[in-house]
C-alpha positions in Angstrom: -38.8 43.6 -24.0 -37.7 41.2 -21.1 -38.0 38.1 -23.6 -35.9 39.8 -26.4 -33.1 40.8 -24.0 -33.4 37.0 -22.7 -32.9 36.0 -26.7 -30.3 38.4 -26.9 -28.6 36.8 -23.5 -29.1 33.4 -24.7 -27.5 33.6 -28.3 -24.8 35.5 -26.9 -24.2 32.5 -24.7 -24.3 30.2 -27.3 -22.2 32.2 -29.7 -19.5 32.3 -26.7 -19.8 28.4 -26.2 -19.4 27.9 -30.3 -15.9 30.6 -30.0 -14.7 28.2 -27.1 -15.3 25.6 -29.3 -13.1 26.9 -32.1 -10.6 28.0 -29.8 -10.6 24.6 -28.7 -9.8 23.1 -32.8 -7.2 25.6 -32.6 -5.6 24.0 -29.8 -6.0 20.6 -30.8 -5.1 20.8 -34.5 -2.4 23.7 -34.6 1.0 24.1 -32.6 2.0 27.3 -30.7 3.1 28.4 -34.3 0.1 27.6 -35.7 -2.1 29.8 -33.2 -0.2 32.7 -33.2 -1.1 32.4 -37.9 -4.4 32.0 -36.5 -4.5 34.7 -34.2 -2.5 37.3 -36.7 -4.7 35.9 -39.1 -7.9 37.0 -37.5 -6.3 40.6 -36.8 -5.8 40.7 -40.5 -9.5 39.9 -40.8 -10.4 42.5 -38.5 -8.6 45.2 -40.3 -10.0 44.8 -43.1 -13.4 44.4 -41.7 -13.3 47.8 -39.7 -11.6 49.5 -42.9 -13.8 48.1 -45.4 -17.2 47.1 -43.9 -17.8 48.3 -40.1 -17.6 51.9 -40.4 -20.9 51.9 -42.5 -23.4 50.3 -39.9 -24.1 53.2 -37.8 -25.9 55.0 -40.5 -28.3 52.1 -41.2 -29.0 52.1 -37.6 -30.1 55.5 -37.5 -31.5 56.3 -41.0 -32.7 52.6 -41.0 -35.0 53.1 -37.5 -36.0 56.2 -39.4 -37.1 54.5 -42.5 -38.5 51.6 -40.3 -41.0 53.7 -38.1 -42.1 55.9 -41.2 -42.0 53.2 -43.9 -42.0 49.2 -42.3 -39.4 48.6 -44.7 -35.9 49.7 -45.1 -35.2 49.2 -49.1 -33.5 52.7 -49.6 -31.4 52.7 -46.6 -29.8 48.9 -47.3 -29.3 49.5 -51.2 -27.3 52.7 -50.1 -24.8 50.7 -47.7 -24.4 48.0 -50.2 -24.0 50.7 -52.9 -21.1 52.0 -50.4 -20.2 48.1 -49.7 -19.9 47.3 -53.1 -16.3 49.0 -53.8 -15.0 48.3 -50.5 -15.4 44.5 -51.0 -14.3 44.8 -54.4 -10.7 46.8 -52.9 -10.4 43.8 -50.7 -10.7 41.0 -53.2 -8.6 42.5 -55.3 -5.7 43.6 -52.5 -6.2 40.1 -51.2 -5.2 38.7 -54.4 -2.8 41.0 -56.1 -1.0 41.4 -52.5 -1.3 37.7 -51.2 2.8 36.8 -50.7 3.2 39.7 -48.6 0.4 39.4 -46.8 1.2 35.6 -46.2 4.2 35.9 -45.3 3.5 38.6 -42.7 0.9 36.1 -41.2 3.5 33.3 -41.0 2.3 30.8 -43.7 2.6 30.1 -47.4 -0.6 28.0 -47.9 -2.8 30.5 -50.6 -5.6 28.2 -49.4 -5.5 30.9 -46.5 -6.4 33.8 -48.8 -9.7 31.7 -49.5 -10.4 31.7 -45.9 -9.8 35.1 -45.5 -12.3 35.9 -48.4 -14.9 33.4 -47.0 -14.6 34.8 -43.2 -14.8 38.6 -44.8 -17.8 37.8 -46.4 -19.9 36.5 -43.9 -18.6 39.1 -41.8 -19.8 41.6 -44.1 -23.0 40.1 -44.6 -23.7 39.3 -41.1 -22.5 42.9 -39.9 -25.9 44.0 -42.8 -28.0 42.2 -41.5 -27.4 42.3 -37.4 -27.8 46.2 -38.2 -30.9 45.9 -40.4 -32.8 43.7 -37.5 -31.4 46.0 -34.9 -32.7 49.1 -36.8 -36.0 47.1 -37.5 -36.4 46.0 -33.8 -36.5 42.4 -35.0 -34.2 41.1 -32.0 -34.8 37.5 -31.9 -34.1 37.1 -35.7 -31.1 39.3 -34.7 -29.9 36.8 -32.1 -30.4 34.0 -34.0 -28.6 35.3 -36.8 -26.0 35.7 -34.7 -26.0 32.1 -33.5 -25.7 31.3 -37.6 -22.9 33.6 -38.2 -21.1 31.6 -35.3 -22.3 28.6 -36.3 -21.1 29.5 -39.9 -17.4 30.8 -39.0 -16.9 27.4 -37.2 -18.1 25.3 -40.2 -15.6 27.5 -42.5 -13.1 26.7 -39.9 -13.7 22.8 -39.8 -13.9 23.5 -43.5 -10.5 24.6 -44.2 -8.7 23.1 -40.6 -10.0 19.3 -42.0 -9.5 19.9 -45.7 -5.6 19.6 -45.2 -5.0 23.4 -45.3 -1.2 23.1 -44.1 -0.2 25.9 -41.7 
């Protein structure tokens, strides 16, 4: 218990050094201008994560600890969130595209690379947000912590990604 609390500790540490890390890109590559896109960009993000994706977790925490102690697997309880996933991710593709001007030019940029970014940053936050709650609901904390670490690790390759492939902001 000790030594998965320690994992937990220690990924959350390194997860924090890899955010100052990105904040740090953000500083260096973008203007004033540029942070506050970023920053509206990421609230944007957020929205339609808690809208689409976040509200769902709970139950495979509590069905899925359920499932885990009478079963050791939790099939049925993950194929029913993605079964609820499934149109939510589909209602945000398709408002991201069909809505993308307005929704550009609220965040302060015309770049439609930005949409791509979006759709890349909502995935793995979708997928990550699955998985944290299936290793939580299966006790698996160190797999849970270093998943974490690779989500972090992942949003700040995306971000490298697009910041270094000449996405103009």
């Amino acid at each position: 218990m000790v030594r998965d609390a320690m994992t937990l500790y220690g990924a959350r540490g390194l997860n924090m050094s890899i955010g100052l890390a990105s904040m740090m890109i953000y500083g260096r590559v973008f203007a004033t201008s540029g942070i506050a896109v970023i920053s509206l960009f990421e609230m944007v993000a957020s929205l339609f994560l808690s809208f689409g994706f976040s509200w769902s977790g709970l139950g495979i925490i509590r069905y899925g600890k359920e499932e885990w102690l009478a079963t050791k697997t939790l099939n049925r309880t993950s194929s029913i969130r993605l079964i609820i996933l499934l149109p939510s991710i589909v209602v945000s593709i398709f408002a991201l595209y069909f809505y993308n001007e307005p929704l550009l030019s609220y965040i302060g940029t015309q770049d439609p690379r930005l949409i791509h970014y979006l759709l890349a940053n909502l995935f793995l936050l979708a997928v990550h947000g699955h998985l944290s709650d299936l290793f939580t609901a299966a006790e698996q904390h160190a797999w849970n912590a270093l998943y974490n670490f690779g989500e972090s690790l992942g949003k700040l390759l995306i971000l490298v990604f697009f910041v270094f492939g000449s996405m103009t902001v």
